[in-house]
Backbone as XML, in Angstrom:
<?xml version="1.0"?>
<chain id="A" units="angstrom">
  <residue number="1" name="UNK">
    <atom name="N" x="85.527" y="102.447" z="111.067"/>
    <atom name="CA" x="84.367" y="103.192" z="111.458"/>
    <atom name="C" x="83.148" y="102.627" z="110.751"/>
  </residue>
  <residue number="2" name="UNK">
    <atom name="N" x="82.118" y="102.534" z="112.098"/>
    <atom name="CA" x="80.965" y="102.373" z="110.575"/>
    <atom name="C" x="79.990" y="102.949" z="109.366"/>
  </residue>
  <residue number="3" name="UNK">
    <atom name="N" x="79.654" y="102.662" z="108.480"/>
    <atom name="CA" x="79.678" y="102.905" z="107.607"/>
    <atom name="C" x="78.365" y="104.092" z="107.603"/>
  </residue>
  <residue number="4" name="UNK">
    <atom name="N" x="77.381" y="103.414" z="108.372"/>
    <atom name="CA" x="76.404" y="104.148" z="109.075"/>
    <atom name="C" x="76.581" y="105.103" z="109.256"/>
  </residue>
  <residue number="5" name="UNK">
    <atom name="N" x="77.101" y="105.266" z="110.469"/>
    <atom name="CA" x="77.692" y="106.587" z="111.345"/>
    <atom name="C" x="77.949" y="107.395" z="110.318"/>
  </residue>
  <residue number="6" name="UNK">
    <atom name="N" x="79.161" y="107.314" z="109.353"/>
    <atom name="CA" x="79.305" y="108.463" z="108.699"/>
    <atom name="C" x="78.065" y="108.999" z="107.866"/>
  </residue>
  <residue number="7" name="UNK">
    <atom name="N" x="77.860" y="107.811" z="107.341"/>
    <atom name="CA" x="76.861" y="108.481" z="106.153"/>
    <atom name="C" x="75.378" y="108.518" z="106.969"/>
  </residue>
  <residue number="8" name="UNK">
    <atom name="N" x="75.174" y="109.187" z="108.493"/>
    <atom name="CA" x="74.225" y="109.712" z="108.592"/>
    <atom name="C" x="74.479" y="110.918" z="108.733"/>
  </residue>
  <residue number="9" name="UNK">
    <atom name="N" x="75.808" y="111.642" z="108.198"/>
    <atom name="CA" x="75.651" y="113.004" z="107.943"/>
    <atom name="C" x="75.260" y="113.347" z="106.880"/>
  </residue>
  <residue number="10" name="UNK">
    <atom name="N" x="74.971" y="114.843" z="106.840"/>
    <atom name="CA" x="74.557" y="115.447" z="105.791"/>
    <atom name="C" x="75.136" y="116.195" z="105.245"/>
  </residue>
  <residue number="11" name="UNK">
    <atom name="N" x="76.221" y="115.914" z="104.273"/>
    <atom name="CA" x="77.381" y="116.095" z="103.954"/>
    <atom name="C" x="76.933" y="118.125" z="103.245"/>
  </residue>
  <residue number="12" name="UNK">
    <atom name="N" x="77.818" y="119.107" z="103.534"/>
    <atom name="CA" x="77.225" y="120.300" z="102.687"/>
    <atom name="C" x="78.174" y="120.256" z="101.152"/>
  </residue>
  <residue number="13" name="UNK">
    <atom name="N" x="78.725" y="118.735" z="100.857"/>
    <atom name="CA" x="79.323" y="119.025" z="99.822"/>
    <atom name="C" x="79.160" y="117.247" z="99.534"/>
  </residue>
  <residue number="14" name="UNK">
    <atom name="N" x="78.988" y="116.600" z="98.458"/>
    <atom name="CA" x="79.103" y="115.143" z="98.069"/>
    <atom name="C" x="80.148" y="114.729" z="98.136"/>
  </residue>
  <residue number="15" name="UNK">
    <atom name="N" x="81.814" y="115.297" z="97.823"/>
    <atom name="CA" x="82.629" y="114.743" z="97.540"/>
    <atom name="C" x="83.821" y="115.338" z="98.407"/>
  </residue>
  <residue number="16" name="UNK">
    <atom name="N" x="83.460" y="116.409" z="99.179"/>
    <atom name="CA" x="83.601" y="117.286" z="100.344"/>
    <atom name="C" x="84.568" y="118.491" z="99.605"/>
  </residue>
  <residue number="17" name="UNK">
    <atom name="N" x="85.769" y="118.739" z="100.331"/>
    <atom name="CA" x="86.378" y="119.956" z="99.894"/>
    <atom name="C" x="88.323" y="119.505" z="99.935"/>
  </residue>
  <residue number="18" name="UNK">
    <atom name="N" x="88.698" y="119.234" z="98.416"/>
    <atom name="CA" x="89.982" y="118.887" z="98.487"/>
    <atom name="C" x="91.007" y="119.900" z="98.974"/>
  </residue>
  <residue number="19" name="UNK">
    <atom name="N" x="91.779" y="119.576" z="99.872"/>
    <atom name="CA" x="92.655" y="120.672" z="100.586"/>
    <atom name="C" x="94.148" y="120.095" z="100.006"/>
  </residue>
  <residue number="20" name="UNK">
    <atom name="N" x="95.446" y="121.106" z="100.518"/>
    <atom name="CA" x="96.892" y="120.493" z="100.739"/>
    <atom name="C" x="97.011" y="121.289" z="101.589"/>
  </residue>
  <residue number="21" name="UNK">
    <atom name="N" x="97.627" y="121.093" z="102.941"/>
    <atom name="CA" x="98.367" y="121.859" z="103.477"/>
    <atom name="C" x="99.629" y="122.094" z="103.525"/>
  </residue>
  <residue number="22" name="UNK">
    <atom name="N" x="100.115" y="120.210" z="103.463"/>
    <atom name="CA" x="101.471" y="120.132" z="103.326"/>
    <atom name="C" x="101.635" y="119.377" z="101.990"/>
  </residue>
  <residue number="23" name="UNK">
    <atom name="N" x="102.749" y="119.629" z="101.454"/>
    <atom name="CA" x="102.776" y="119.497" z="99.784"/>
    <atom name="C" x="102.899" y="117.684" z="99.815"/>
  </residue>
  <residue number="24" name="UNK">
    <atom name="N" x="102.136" y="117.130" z="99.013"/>
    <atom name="CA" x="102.014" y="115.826" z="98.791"/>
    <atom name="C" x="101.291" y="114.768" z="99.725"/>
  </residue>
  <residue number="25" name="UNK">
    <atom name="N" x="100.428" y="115.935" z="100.303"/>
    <atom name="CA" x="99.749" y="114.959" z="101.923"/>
    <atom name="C" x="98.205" y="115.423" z="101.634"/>
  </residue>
  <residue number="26" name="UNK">
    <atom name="N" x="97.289" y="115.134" z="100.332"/>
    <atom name="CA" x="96.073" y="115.577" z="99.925"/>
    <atom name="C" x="95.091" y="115.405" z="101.021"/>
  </residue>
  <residue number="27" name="UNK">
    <atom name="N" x="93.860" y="116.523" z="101.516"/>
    <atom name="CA" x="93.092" y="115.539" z="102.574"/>
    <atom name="C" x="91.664" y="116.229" z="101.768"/>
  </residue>
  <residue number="28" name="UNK">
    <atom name="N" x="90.768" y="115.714" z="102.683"/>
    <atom name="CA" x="89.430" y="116.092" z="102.204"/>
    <atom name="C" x="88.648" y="116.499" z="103.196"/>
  </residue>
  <residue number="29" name="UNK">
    <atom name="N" x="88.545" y="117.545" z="102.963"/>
    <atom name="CA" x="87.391" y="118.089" z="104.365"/>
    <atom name="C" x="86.304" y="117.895" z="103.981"/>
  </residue>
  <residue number="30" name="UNK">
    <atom name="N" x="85.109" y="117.756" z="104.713"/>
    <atom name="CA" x="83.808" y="117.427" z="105.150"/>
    <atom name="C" x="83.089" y="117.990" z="106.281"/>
  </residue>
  <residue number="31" name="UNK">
    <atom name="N" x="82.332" y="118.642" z="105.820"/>
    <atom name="CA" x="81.333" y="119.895" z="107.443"/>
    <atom name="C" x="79.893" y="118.960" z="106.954"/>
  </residue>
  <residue number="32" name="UNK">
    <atom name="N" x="79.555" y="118.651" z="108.136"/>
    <atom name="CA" x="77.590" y="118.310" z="108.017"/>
    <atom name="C" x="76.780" y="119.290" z="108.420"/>
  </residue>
  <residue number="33" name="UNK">
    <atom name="N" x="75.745" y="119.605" z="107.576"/>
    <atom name="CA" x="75.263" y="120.721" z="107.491"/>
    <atom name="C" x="74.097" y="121.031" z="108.613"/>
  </residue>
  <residue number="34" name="UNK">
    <atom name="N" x="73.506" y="119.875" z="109.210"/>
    <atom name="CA" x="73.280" y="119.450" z="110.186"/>
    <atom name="C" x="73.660" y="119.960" z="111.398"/>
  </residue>
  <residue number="35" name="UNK">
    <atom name="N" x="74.786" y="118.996" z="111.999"/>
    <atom name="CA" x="75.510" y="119.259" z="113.557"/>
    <atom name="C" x="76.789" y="120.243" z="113.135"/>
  </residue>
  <residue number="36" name="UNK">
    <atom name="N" x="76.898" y="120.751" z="112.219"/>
    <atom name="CA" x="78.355" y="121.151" z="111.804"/>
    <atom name="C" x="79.451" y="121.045" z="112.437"/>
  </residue>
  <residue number="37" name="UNK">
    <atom name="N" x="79.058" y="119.682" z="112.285"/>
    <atom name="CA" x="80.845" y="118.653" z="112.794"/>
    <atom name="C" x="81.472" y="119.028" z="111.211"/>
  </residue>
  <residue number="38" name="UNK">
    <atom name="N" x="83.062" y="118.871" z="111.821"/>
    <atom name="CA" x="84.225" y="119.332" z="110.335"/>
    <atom name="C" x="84.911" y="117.990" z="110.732"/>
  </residue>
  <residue number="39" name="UNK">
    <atom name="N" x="85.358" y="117.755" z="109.506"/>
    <atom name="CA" x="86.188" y="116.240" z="109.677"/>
    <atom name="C" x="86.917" y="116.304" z="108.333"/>
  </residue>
  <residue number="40" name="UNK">
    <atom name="N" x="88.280" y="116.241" z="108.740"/>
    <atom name="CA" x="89.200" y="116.188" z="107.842"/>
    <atom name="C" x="89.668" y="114.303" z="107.293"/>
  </residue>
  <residue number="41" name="UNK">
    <atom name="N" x="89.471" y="113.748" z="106.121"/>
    <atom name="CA" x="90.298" y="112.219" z="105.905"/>
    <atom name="C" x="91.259" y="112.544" z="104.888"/>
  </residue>
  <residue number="42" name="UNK">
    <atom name="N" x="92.678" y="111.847" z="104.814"/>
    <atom name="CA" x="93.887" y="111.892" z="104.821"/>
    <atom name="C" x="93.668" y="110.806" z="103.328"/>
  </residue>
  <residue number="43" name="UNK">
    <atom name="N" x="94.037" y="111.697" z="102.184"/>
    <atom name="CA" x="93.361" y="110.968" z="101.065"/>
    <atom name="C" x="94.280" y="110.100" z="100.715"/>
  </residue>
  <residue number="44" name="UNK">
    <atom name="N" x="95.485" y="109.706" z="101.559"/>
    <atom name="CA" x="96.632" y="108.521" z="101.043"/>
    <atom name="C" x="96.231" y="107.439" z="102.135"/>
  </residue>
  <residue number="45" name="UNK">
    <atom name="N" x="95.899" y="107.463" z="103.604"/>
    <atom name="CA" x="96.080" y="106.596" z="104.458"/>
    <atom name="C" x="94.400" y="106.387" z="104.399"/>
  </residue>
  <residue number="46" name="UNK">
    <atom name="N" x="93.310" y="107.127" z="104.414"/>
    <atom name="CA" x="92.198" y="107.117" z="104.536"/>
    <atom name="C" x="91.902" y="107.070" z="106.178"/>
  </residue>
  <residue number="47" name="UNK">
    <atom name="N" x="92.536" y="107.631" z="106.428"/>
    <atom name="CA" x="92.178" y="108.254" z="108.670"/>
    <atom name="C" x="91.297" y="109.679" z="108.397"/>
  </residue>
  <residue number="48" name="UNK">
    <atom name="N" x="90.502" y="109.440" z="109.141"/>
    <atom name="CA" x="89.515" y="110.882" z="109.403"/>
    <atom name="C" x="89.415" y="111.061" z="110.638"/>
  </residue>
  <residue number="49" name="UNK">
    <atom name="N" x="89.529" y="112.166" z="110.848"/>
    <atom name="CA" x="89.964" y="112.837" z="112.161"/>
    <atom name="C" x="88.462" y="114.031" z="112.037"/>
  </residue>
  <residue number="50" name="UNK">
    <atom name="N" x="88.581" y="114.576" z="113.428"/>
    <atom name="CA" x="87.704" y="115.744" z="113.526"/>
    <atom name="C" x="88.670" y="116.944" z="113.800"/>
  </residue>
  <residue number="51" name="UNK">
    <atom name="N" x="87.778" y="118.176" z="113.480"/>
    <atom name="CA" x="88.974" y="119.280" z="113.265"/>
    <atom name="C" x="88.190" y="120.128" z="113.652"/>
  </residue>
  <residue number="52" name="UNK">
    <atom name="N" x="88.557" y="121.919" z="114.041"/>
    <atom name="CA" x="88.237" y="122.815" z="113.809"/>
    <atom name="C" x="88.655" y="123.478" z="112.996"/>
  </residue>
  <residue number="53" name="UNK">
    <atom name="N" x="87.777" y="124.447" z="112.363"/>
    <atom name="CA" x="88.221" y="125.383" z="111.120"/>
    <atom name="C" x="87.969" y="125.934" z="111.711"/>
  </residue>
  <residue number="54" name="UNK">
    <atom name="N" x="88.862" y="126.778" z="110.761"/>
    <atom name="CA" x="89.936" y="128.643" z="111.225"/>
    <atom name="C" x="90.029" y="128.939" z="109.641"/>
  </residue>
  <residue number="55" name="UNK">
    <atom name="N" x="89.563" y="130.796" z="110.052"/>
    <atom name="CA" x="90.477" y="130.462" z="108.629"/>
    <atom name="C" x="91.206" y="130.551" z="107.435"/>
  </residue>
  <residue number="56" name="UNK">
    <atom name="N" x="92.497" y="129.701" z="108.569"/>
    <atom name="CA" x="93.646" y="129.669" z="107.301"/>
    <atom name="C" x="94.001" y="127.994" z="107.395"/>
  </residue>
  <residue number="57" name="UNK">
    <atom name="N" x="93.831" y="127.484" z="108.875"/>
    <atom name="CA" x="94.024" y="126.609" z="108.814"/>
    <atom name="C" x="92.918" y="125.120" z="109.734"/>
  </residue>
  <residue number="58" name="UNK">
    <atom name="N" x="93.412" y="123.818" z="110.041"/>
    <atom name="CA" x="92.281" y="123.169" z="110.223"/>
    <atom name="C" x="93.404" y="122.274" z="111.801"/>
  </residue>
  <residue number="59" name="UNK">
    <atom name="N" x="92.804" y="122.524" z="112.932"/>
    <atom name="CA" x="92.954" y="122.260" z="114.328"/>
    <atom name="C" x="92.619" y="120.865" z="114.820"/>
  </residue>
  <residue number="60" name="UNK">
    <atom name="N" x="93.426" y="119.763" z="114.561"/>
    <atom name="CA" x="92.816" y="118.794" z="115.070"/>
    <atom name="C" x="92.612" y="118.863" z="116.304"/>
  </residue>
  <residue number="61" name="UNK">
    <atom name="N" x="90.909" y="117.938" z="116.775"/>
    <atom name="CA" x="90.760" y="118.117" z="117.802"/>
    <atom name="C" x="91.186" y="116.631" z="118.535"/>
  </residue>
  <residue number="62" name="UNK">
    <atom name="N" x="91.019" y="116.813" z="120.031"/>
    <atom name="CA" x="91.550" y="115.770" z="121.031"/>
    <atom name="C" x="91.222" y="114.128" z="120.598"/>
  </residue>
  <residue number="63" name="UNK">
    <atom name="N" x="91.998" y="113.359" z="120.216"/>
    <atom name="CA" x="91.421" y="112.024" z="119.726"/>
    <atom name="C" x="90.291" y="111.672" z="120.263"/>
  </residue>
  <residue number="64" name="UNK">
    <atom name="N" x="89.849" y="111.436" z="122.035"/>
    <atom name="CA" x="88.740" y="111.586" z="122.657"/>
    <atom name="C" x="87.522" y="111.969" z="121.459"/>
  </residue>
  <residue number="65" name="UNK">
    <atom name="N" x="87.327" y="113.384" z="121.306"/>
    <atom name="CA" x="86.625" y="114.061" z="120.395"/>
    <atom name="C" x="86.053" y="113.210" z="119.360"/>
  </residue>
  <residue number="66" name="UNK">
    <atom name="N" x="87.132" y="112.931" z="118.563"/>
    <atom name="CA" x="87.478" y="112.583" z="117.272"/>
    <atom name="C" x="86.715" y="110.524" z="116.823"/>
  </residue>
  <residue number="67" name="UNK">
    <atom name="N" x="87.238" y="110.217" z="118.411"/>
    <atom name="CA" x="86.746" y="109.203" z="118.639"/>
    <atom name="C" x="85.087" y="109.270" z="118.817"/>
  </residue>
  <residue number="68" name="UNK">
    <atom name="N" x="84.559" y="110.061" z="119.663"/>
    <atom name="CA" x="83.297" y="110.184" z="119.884"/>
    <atom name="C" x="82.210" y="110.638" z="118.586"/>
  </residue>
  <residue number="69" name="UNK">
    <atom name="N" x="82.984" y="111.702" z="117.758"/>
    <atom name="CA" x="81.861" y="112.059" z="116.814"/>
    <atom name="C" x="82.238" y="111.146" z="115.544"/>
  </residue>
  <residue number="70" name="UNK">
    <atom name="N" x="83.021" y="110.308" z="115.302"/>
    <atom name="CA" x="83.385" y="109.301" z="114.281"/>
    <atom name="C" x="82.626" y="108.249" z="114.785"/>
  </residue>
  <residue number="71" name="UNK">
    <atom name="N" x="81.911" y="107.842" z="116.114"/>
    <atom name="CA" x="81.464" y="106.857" z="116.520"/>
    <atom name="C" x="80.071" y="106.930" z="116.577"/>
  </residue>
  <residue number="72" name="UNK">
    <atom name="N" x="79.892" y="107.712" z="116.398"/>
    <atom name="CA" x="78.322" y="108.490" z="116.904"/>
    <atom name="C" x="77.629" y="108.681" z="115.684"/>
  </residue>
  <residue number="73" name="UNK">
    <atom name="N" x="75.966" y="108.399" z="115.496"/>
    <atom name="CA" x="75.287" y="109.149" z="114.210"/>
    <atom name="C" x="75.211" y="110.117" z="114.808"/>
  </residue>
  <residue number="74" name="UNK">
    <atom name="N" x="75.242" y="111.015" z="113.643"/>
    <atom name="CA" x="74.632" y="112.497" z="113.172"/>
    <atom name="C" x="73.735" y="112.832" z="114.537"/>
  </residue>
  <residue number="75" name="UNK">
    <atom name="N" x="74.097" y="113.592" z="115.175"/>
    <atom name="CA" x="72.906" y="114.261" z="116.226"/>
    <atom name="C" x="71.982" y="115.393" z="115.512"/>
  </residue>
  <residue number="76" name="UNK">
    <atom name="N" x="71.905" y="115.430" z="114.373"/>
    <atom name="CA" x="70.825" y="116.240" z="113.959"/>
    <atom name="C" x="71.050" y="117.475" z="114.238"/>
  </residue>
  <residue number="77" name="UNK">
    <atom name="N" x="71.531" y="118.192" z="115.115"/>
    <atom name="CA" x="71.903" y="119.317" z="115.387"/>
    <atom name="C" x="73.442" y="119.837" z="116.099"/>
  </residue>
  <residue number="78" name="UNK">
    <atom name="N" x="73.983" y="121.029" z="116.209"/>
    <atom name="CA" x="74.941" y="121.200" z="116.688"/>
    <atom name="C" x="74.264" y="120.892" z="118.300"/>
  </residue>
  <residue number="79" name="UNK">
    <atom name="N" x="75.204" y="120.168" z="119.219"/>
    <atom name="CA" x="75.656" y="119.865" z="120.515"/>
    <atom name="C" x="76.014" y="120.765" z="121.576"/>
  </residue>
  <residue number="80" name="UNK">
    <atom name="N" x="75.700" y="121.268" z="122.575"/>
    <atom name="CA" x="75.851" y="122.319" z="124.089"/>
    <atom name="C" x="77.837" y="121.743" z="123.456"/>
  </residue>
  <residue number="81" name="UNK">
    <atom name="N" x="77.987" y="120.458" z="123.590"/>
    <atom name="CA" x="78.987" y="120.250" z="123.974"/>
    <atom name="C" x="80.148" y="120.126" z="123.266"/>
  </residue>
  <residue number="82" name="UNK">
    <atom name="N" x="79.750" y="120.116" z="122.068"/>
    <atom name="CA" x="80.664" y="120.813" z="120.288"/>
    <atom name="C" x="80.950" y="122.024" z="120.497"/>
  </residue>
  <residue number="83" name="UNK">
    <atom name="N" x="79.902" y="122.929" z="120.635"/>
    <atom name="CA" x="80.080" y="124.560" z="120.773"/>
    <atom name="C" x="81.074" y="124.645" z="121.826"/>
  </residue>
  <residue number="84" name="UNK">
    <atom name="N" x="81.403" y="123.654" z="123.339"/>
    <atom name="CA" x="82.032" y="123.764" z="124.304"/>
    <atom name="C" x="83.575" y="123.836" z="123.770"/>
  </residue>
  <residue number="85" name="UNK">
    <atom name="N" x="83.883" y="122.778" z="123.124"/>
    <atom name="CA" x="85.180" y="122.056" z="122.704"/>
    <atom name="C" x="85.664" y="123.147" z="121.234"/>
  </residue>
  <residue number="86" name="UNK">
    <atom name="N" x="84.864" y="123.503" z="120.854"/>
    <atom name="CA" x="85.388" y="124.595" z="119.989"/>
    <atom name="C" x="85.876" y="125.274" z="120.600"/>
  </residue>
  <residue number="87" name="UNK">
    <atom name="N" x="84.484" y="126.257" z="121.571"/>
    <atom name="CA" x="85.375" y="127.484" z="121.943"/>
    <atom name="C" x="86.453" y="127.309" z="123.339"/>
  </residue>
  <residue number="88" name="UNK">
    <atom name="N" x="86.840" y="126.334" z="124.035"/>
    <atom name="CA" x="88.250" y="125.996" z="124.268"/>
    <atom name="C" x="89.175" y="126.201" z="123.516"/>
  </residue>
  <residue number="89" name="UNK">
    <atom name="N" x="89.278" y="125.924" z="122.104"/>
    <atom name="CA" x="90.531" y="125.668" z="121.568"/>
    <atom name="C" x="90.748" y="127.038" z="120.598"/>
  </residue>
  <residue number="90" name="UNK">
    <atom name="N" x="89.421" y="128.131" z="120.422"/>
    <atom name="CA" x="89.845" y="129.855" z="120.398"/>
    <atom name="C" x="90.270" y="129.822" z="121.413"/>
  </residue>
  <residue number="91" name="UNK">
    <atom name="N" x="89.911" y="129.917" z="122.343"/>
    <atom name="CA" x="90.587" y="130.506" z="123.792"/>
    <atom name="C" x="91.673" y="130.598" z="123.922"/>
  </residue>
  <residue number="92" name="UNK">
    <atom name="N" x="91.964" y="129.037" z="123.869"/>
    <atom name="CA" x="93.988" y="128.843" z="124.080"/>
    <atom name="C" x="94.044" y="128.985" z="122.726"/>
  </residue>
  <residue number="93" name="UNK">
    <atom name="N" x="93.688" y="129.503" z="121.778"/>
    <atom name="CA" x="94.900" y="130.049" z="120.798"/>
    <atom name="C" x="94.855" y="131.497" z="121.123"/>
  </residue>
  <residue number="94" name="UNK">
    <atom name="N" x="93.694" y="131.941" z="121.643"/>
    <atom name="CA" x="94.180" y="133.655" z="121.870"/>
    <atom name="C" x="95.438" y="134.029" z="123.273"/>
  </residue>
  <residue number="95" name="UNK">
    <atom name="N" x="95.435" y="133.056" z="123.863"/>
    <atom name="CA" x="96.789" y="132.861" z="125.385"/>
    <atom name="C" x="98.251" y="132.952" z="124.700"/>
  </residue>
</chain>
């Protein structure tokens, strides 16, 4: 990914937020305070994915997604089409 891209977010934390979900698999979440994109990276392999938070737990979203806002600078604001892809994936968890 480039290096750009990420760091034109505006991180709401410098070093983000150390999680475990599963025992020995450390990751690091990251929300931009900005577009409040959430992006989880996998602190052994270094893969960052995009996610939704919930919360107890963190929803990866469709690689598509994941691909697009890892590729993309910072839109400065939350997206018609972020808010879309979120609330899809409440939906089908309330089904």
């Amino acid at each position: 990914m480039d290096r750009d891209v990420w760091n034109s977010h505006k991180w709401s934390s410098a070093r983000g937020r150390e999680i475990e979900i599963e025992p020995g698999k450390p990751l690091v979440q990251r929300r931009c305070s900005r577009c409040k994109r959430d992006f989880v990276e996998d602190a052994s392999t270094g893969e960052r994915y995009a996610v939704y938070v919930s919360v107890f737990s963190f929803r990866r979203l469709p690689d598509p997604v994941s691909r697009q806002w890892l590729g993309e600078l910072c839109p400065g604001a939350p997206l018609p089409y972020d808010i879309e892809v979120r609330s899809k994936l409440i939906e089908n968890r309330a089904k």
